[in-house]
N, C-alpha and C positions, 0 to 999 in steps of 0.2 A: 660593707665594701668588699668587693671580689679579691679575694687574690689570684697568683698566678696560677696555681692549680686547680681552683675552683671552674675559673672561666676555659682552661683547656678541658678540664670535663665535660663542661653546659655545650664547648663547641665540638665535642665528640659525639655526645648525645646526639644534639642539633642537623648531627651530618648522615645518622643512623637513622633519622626517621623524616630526612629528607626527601622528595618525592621525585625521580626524577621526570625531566622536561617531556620525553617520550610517552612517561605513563603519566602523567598529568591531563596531556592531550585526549586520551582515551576518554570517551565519552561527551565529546565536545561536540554540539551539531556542525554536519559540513555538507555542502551544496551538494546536490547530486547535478545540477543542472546549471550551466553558465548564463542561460537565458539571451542566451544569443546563436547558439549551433547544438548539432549532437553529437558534441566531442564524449566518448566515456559512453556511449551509448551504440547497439547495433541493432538492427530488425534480425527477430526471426522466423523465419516460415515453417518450421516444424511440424508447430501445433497444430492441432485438428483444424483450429478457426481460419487457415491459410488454405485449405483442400477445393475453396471454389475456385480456382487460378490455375489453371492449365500450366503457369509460368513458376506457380508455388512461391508468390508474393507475398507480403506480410502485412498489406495495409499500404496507406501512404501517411508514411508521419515525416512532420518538417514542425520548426520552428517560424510562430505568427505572433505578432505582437508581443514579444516576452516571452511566451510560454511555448509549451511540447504541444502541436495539435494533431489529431489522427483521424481516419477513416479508412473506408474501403476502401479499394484502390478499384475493383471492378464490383457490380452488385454480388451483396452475400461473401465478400472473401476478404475477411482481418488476417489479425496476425500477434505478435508479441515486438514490444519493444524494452531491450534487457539491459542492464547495466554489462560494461566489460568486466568491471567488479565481482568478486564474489563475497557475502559476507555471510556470517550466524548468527549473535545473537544482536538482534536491531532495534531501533525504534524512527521509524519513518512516518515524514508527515508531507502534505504535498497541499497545495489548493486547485478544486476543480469549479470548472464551470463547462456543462456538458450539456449538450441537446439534451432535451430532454426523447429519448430514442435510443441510443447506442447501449449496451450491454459492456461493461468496461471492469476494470478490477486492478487492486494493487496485488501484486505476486511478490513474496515471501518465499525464500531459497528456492528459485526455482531453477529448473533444468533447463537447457537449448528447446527442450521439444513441448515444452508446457506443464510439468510436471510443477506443483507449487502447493503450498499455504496460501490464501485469497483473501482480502480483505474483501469482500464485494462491493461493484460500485455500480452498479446495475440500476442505471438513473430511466426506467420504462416503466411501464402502466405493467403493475406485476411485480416490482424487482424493489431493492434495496439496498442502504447504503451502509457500511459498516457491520454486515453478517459478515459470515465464516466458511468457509470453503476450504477441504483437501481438492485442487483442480487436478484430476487425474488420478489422485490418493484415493478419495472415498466414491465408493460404490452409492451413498445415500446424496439425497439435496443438504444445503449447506445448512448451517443453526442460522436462525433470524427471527427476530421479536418485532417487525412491522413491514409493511408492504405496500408501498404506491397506488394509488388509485389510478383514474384517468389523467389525474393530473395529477405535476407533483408536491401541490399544496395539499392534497387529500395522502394521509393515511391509513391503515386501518391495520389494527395490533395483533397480531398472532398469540393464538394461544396452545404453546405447543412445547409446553416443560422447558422452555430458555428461558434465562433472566429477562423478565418483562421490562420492556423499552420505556424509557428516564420520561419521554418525551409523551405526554398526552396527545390524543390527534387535533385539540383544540387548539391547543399550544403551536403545533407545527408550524403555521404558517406563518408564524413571528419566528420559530428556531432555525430555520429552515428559509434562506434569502435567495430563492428560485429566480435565475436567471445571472445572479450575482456570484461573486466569488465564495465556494465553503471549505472549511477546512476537512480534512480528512486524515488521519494516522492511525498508526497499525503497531504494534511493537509485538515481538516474539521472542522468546526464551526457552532455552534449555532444548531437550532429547529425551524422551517426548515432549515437543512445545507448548508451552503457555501463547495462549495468542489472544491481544486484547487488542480493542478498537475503540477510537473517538470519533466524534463527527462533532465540528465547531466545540471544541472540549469538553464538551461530553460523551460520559462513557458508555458506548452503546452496548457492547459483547466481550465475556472473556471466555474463553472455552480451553480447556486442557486434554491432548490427545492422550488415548488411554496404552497406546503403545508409541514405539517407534518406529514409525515404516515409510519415512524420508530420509534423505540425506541432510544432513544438520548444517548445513552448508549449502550456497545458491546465489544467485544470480537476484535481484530485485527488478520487477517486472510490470510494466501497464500493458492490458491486454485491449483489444478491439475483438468482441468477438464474432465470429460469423455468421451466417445468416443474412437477407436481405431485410429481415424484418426489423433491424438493430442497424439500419443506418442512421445515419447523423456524423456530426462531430465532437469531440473528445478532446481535449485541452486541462492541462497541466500547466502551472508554473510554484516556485518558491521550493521545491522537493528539496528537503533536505534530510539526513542520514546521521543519526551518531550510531556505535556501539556501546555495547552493556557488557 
């Protein structure tokens, strides 16, 4: 049986390693998108991928059946769509279902002009889903352990000193629901960042930069890139955002 000083103790204790309500919330996934408008979102025409537009356009993104969708707005001339948000250290997941065509990508702290960490989403005969990319950062092509064929139920696995890709090419076209919704997430940590990628939860790429030569802080970004040769459309919905 408690007495009275025992249990004002337990509730001293109790009160010292209570959690409060604000930092409990930390880390809780939250919407980046209402799925109805692009409230909390703005274009930007900064980047390189805006320079075919005489007008310095961004794309045309609007919201279409639920989701964020994007294109050119004239041949050859994307652009960035960014959060007003700025955050650091994240973990973002979104679901695409994308022409198979457009060259697109999740941007991680990234600046008004294109400057970013990249999840790649580079859904083209060539490209790849969940490599890594300094956009603007690095001088070299990004790390990736497989690459699209003519279509994107083909395959074929890079061999190029990166962690070899989870996914066989046989396997792909059960892992891999082309045409259909897929999942896609990205999480980043720290100064120099830690940067790892999923596609439909698995884990495709982690790679750690070996300096710091970004801002540790940014904007969260889907890109349309440019060129004529990377048209289609680009579609988002479910984007959601916790911190770490």
């Amino acid at each position: 049986m408690f007495t009275q000083t025992r249990r004002r103790v337990l509730e001293t204790a109790c009160g010292l390693f209570a959690v409060p309500l604000s930092l409990r919330a930390e880390g809780e996934w939250q919407p980046l998108f209402d799925g109805s408008s692009l409230t909390g979102w703005k274009p930007s025409a900064l980047s390189p991928h805006s320079r075919a537009s005489g007008n310095r356009t961004a794309g045309h993104w609007r919201v279409e059946d639920g989701a964020i969708a994007g294109d050119q707005d004239t041949p050859g001339n994307g652009g960035l769509l960014l959060t007003e948000e700025v955050f650091g250290d994240v973990e973002v997941v979104l679901e695409m279902r994308n022409d198979f065509g457009p060259d697109s990508g999740l941007f991680l702290r990234c600046t008004p002009d294109g400057k970013a960490y990249q999840c790649l989403i580079d859904y083209h005969p060539g490209g790849t889903i969940g490599g890594i990319l300094g956009e603007g950062i690095w001088k070299r092509r990004g790390v990736r352990n497989y690459t699209f064929g003519e279509t994107p139920e083909i395959i074929t696995l890079n061999d190029s000193g990166t962690q070899p890709c989870p996914v066989l090419p046989e396997s792909w076209p059960q892992f891999w629901r082309a045409g259909e919704w897929n999942e896609v997430r990205a999480r980043i940590t720290g100064d120099p960042p830690t940067i790892t990628t999923w596609v439909n939860g698995v884990q495709i790429l982690q790679h750690r930069e070996p300096a710091s030569v970004h801002p540790a802080t940014g904007h969260i970004g889907l890109q349309l890139h440019g060129g004529a040769q990377f048209a289609g459309t680009v579609r988002y919905r479910n984007l959601r955002v916790r911190r770490l």
